[in-house]
N, C-alpha and C positions, 0 to 999 in steps of 0.2 A: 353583659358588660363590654365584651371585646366589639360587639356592634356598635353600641354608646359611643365607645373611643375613635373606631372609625368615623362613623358619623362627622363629630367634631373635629375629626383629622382632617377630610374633605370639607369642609365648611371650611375652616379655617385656612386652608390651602389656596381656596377659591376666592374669598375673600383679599388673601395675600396678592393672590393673581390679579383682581380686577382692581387693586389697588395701585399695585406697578402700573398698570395700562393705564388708569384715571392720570397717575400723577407724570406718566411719561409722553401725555398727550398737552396738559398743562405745559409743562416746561417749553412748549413751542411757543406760550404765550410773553411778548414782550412787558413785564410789569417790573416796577420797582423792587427794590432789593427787602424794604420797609415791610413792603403789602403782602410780598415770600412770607417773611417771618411770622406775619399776622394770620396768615393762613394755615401755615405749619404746627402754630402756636394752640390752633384750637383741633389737633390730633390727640390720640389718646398717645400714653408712654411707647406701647405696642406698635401703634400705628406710625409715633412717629419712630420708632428703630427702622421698620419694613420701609420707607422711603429713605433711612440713610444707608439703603444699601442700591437705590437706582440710580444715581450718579456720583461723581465728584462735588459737586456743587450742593447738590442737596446733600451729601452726606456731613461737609462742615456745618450745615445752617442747623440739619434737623439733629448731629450732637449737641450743636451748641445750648441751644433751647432744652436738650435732655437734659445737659449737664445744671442748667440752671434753676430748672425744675427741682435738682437733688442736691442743690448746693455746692456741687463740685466747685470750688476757686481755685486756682494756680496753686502750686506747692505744699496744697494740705488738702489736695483731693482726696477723699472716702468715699466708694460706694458699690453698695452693692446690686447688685444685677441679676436678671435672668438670662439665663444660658444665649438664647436668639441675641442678643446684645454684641455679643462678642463677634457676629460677623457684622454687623456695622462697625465695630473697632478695627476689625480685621482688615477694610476696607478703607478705613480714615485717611483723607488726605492731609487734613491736618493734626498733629499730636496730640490728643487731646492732653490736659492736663490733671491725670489723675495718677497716685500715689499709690493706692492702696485700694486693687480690685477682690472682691470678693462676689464669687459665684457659684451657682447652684445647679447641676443637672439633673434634670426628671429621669424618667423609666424608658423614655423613647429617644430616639435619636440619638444616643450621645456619641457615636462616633463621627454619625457626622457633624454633630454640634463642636464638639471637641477640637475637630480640625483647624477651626478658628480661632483656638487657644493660640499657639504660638504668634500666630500675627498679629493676635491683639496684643499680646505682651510685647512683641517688637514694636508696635506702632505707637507702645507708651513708653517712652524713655525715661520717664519720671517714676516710675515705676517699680517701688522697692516691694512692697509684699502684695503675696497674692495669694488668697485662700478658694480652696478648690473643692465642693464636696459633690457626692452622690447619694440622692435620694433612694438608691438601691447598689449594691458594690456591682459595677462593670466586669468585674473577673468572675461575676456568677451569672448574670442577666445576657453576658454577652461568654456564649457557649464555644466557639471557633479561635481554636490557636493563635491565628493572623488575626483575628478583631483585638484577642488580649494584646497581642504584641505592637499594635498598635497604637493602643489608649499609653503600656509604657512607653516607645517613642516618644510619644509626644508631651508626657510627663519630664521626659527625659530633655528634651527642645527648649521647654518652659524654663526648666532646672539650670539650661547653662547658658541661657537668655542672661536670668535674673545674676548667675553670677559672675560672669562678666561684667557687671555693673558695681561691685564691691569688692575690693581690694582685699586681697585675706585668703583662706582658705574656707572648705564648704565641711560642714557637718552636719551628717544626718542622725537624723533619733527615729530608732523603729526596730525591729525583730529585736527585740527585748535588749538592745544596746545604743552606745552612743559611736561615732564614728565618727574620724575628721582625714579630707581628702584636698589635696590638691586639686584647684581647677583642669587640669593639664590631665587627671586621670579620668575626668569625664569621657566615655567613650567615644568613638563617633556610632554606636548603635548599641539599642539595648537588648539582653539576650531574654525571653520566657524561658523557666524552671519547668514549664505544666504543672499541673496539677498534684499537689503531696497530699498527705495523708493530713496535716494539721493548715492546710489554706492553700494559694497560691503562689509559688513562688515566682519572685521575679528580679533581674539582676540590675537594682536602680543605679550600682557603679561597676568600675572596671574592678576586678582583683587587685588587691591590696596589694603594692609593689614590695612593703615591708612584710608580708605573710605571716602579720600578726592577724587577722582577720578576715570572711570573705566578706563581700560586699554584697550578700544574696539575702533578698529580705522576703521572709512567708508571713504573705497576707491571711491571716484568717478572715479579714472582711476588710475592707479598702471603701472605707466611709470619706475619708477625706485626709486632704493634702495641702499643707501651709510652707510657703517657700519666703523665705525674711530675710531682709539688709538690717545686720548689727553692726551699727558704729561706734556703739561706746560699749565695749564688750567686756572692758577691762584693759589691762596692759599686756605685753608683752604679743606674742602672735595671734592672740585672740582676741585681740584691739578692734577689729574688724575683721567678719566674716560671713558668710551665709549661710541660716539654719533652714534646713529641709524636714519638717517632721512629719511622719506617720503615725497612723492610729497603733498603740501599743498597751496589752494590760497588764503588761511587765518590766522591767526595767532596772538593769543592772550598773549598776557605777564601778566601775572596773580600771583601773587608768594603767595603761601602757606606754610603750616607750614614745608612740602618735601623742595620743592621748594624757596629757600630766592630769594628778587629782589638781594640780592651779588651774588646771583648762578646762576641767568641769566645773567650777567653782564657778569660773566668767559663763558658762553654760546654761546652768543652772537658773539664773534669774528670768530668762527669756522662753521659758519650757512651760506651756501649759498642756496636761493630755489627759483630755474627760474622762477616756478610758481606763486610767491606769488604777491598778487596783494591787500592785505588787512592788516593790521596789527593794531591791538586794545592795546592799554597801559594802563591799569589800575593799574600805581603803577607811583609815580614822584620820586622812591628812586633808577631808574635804573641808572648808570653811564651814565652822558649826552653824554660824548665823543663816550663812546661803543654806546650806541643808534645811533649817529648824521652817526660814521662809518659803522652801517648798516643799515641803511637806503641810503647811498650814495652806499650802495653795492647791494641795492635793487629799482633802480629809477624809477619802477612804481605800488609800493604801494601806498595808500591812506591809513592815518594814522585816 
């Protein structure tokens, strides 16, 4: 099997190679801007990402053609993507216009796949949510201290991209709570836990300035990562904010003096987690309705 995969790693490699040469020997040629498009037009999806990443010029023509392929339009762009995608984004000269990236990493590469996250996310300013999974958790497949502390970096880069683009404060959902942080407490670097006994630890924020909470969150498996602009959140400070969630099969509603139970209330609506299979209530002041509708959006917790 590990032969198989090489094999197709080297084909494809090669392929990628004799492609850049084909189409960086073209672009000497002087033709219309028309006849480009027509040419590029009859690439595969594959083929045509690997040419928006050999120039400026070809990189706006052969997104554009991507995006109209997948329907992407201004201001309600959706789409989702394969990992190699995100260094043609990373590379755009022009913004593309999409809303809402969703992507997938395989079993290989993904640090260095990865690396292209943030500049894709920079390079879409339109860009409120982004969903981020892995076909296998990175904090298990990728064994070396520096590679984990890595991938959170750059979770962490994505994280303070997306909010500074929404007015509010950020709250996360994951190690079995809900948490809300000022922008301002994003670090400038994020710390690895290593390795515990019940997952991964890793510090996705700074220390709670209030020292009602820490901000250390232990992955038992790190499947995937959704980062979202709420504007209709509710009233009062949670009008607008930033939901960051991780995978959790637990889940406590707990409200403190950060946290009101009105604040999980406006929380609440926007919270989907496949995983969750537990859910603790320690407060009777949450809005029964929001409660009763997720729980109906979660039907196999045990409360």
């Amino acid at each position: 099997m590990l032969f198989s995969l090489t094999t197709k790693s080297l084909a494809r490699f090669r392929r990628r190679s004799t492609l850049a040469k084909l189409f960086n020997s073209l672009q000497t040629l002087e033709l219309p801007v028309e006849l480009w498009d027509e040419i590029l037009a009859l690439l595969t999806n594959d083929d045509l990402l690997q040419t928006a990443c050999v120039s400026r010029a070809w990189n706006a023509r052969s997104l554009a053609i991507y995006m109209r392929r997948h329907n992407v339009i201004p201001d309600t762009g959706s789409i989702d993507v394969p990992s190699f995608f995100l260094q043609a984004l990373h590379l755009a000269f022009v913004s593309p216009q999409i809303t809402a990236l969703r992507c997938t990493f395989p079993a290989f590469a993904v640090r260095r796949r990865m690396r292209s996250l943030p500049g894709a996310v920079a390079n879409c300013p339109h860009l409120t949510s982004l969903s981020v999974k892995w076909r296998y958790d990175p904090f298990e497949t990728l064994k070396k201290s520096h590679t984990r502390a890595e991938i959170v970096a750059i979770i962490r880069d994505v994280v303070r991209t997306l909010a500074d683009r929404t007015p509010g404060p950020l709250v996360v959902v994951g190690s079995t709570k809900i948490q809300r942080f000022e922008r301002k407490e994003i670090p400038a670097r994020y710390l690895l836990i290593g390795k515990q006994r019940d997952g991964v630890g890793a510090s996705v924020l700074g220390r709670d300035t209030h020292a009602e909470s820490e901000s250390s969150f232990s992955f038992n498996r790190l499947d995937w990562v959704n980062v979202r602009s709420i504007r209709n959140g509710g009233s009062g400070s949670l009008e607008c904010f930033t939901l960051v969630t991780f995978p959790t099969a637990f889940l406590a509603l707990h409200p403190t003096k950060l946290l009101t139970a009105a604040d999980i209330s406006a929380i609440l609506p926007h919270l989907k987690l496949p995983a969750l299979q537990s859910l603790a209530i320690r407060t009777d002041e949450i809005d029964r309705d929001v409660l009763a509708d997720f729980q109906k959006r979660h039907p196999h917790i045990m409360s």
